[in-house]
C-alpha positions in Angstrom: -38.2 -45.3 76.8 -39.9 -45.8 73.6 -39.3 -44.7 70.4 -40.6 -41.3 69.3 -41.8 -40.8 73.2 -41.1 -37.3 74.3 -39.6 -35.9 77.7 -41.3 -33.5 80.1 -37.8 -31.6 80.2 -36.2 -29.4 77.0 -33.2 -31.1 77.4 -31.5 -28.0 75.4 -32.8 -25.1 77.3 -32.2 -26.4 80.8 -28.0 -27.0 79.5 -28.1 -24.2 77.6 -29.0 -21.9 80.6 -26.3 -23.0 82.4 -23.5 -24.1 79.8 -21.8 -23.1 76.7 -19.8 -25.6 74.4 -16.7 -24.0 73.6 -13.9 -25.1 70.8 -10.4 -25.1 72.4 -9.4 -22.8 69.3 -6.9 -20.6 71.0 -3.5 -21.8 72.9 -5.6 -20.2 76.4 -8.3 -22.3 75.5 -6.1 -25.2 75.2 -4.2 -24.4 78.6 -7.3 -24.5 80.3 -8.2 -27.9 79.0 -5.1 -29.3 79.6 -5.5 -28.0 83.7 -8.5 -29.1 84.0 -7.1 -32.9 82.9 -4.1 -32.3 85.3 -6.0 -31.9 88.1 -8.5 -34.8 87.2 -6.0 -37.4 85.8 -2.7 -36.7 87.9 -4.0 -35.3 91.1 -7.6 -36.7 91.7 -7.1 -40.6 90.1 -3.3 -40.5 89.9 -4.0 -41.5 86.6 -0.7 -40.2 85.6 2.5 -39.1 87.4 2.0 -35.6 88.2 5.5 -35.1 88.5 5.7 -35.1 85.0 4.1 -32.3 84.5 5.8 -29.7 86.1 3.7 -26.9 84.7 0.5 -28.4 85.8 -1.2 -29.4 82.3 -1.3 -32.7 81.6 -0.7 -33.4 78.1 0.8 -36.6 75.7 1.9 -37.7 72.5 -1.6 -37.6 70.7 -2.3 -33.9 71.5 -0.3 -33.2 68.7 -2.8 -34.4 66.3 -6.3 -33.8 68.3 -8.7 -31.0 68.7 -10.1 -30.2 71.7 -13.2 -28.9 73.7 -14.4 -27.6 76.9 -17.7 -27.0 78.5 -17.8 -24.0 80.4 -20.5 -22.6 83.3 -22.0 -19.6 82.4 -22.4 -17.9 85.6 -18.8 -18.1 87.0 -16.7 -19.1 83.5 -15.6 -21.9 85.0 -14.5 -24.8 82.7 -16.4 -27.6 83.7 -15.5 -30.6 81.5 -13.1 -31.4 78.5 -12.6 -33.5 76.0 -10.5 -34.3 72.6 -10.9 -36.0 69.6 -7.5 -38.0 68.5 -6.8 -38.1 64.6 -5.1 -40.2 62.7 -1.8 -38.4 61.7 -0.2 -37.3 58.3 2.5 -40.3 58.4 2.2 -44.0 59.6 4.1 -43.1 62.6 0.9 -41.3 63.7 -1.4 -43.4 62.3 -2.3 -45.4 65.6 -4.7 -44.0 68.3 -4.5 -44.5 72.1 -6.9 -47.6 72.5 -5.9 -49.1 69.4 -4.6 -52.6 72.0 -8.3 -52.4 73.2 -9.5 -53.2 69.4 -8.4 -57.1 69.6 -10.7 -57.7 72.0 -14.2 -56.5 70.3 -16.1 -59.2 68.2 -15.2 -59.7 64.6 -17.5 -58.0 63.0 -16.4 -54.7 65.3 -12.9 -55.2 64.0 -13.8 -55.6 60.5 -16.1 -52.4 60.6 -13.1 -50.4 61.8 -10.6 -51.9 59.3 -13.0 -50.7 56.6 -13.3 -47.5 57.8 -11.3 -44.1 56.2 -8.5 -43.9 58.5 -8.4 -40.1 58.3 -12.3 -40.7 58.6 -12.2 -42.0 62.1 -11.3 -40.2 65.5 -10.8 -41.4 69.2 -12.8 -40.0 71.6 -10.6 -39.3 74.6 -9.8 -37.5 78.3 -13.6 -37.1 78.5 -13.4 -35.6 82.3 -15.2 -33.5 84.6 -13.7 -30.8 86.3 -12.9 -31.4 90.5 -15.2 -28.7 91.4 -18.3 -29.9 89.7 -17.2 -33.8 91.3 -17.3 -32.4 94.8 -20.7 -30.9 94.0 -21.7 -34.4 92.6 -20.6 -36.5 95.5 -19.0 -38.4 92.6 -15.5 -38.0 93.2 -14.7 -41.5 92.5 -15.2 -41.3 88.2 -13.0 -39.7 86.2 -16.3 -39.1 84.0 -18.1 -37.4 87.5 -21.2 -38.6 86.2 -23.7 -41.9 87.8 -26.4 -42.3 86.7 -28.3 -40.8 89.7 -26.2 -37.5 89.6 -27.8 -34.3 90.1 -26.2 -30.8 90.0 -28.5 -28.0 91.4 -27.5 -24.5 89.7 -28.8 -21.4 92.0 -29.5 -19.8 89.0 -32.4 -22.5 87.4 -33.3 -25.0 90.5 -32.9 -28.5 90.1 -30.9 -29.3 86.4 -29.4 -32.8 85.6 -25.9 -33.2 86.0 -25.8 -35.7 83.3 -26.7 -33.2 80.6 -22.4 -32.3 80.8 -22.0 -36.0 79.1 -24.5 -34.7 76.3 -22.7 -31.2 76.2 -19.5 -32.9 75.9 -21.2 -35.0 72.5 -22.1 -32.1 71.1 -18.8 -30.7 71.3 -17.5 -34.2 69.7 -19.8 -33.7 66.8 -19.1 -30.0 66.0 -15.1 -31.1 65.9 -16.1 -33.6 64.2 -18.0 -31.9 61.4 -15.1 -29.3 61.0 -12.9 -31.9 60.4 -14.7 -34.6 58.7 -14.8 -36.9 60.8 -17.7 -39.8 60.6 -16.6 -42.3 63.0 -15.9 -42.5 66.8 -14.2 -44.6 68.8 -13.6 -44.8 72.9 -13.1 -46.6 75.9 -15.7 -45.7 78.4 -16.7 -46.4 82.2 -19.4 -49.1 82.0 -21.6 -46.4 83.9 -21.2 -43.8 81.5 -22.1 -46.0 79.0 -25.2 -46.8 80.4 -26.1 -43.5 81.2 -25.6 -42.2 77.8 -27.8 -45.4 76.6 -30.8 -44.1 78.8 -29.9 -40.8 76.7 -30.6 -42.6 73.4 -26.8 -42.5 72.6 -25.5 -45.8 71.7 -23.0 -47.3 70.2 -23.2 -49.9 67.1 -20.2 -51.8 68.4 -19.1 -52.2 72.5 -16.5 -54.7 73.4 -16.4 -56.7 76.7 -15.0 -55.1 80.2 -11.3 -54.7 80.2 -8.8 -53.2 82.8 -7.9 -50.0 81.3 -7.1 -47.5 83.7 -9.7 -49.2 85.7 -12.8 -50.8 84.6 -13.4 -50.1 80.6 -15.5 -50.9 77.6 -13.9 -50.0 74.1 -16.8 -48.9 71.4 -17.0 -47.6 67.9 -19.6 -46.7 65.8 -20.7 -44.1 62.6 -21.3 -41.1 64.0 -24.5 -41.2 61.6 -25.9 -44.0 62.8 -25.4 -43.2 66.3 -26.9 -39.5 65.6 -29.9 -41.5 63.8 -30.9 -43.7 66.2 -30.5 -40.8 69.1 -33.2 -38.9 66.9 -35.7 -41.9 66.6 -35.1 -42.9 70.2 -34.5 -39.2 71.6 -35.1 -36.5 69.7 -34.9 -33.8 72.7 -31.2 -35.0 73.4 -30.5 -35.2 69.5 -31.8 -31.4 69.1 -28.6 -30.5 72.1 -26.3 -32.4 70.5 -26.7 -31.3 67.1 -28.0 -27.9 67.9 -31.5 -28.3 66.4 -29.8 -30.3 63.4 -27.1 -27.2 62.7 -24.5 -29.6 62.8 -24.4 -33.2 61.3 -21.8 -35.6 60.2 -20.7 -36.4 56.8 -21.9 -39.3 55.3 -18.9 -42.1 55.8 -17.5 -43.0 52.6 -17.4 -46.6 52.9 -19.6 -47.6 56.3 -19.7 -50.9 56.4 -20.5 -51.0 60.2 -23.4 -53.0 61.0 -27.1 -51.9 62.7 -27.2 -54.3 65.5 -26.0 -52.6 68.8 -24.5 -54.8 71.3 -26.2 -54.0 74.7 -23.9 -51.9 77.0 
């Protein structure tokens, strides 16, 4: 789509009348999240072993150190999707994040633009997932994400709505974590599909590595969370007013982005 060109749709009002973003700021909140990735990661995909998880939340290491999010259906309360920011920790024995093997693979100047990031600047984005329910709605049981990029989720209460609006929902929940914590750069490893999906939103990355095997088919990325919010609003501005909530919430300026403008085609 061309710069500056406009949808039919309000992007914000249709997600809005069906979803809430919601800041996993209580240990209920969190509990929830962490069910929600049990039953995608150790009982849908067998991700991981759900025997280690006796109490049914799947949980790790990093959670330690990461904030996390939901997205939540209005009508029924129902938490539909989650996701976490990683941070690096206080000491150098949490100063690695999760996809940090992934980084040796992306091109040079990729590596270099993360080296010369802040460390306590940067944050991985992680367990992105989509609730079972919401899957078997989709027909897309076979992504951890739930999300193609013909996938469609019809709400009784508005008629037809697009099912890919969660992956926006979920962004905007990054950026708000991310602005109350100062965070100005994002890293991940995402489906190639997702990736392309969110590019047909206007979100992309300045930096995506090649395909690896990493639980399953993977591309790492990086970018400033300015530049991606930037080009989103030249290329987008209907998705940039959901994510940032009409420009309420917007990243710090990074100080010391040296990441570069060309964005490698997902």
């Amino acid at each position: 789509m061309p710069a500056g060109q406009q949808h039919n749709e309000n992007v914000s009002a249709i997600f809005n009348s069906v979803f809430h973003v919601e800041l996993a700021t209580s240990p209920e909140v969190v509990n929830e999240v962490f069910e929600v990735r049990y039953q995608v990661y150790c009982v849908d995909r067998h991700f991981e072993d759900p025997d280690c998880f006796l109490d049914k939340r799947e949980h790790d290491e990093y959670d330690e150190r990461s904030v996390h999010a939901l997205i939540r259906h209005k009508k029924t309360g129902d938490s539909v999707a989650t996701v976490r920011l990683v941070m690096a920790g206080d000491n150098p024995e949490q100063a690695d994040f999760p996809m940090e093997g992934c980084i040796k693979h992306m091109s040079r100047a990729a590596q270099q633009a993360i080296a010369n990031a802040p460390r306590n600047e940067i944050a991985e984005i992680s367990r992105m997932a989509v609730s079972r329910e919401f899957r078997r709605r989709l027909n897309e049981e076979q992504t951890v994400s739930g999300i193609s990029e013909t996938a469609y989720y019809c709400d009784s209460e508005n008629g037809k709505r697009a099912m890919p609006y969660i992956s926006l929902g979920l962004f905007a929940a990054i950026l708000q974590m991310s602005v109350k914590h100062g965070i100005t750069h994002w890293m991940a490893v995402m489906e190639p599909a997702q990736l392309r999906l969110l590019k047909r939103c206007g979100v992309e990355f300045d930096h995506v590595g090649p395909i690896l095997e990493y639980h399953g088919r993977r591309r790492p990325a990086f970018t400033s969370a300015t530049k991606l919010l930037d080009g989103i609003k030249r290329r987008r501005p209907d998705v940039w007013s959901l994510i940032t909530d009409s420009g309420r919430y917007l990243p710090e300026q990074p100080n010391n982005d040296h990441t570069i403008n060309e964005v490698q085609a997902a």
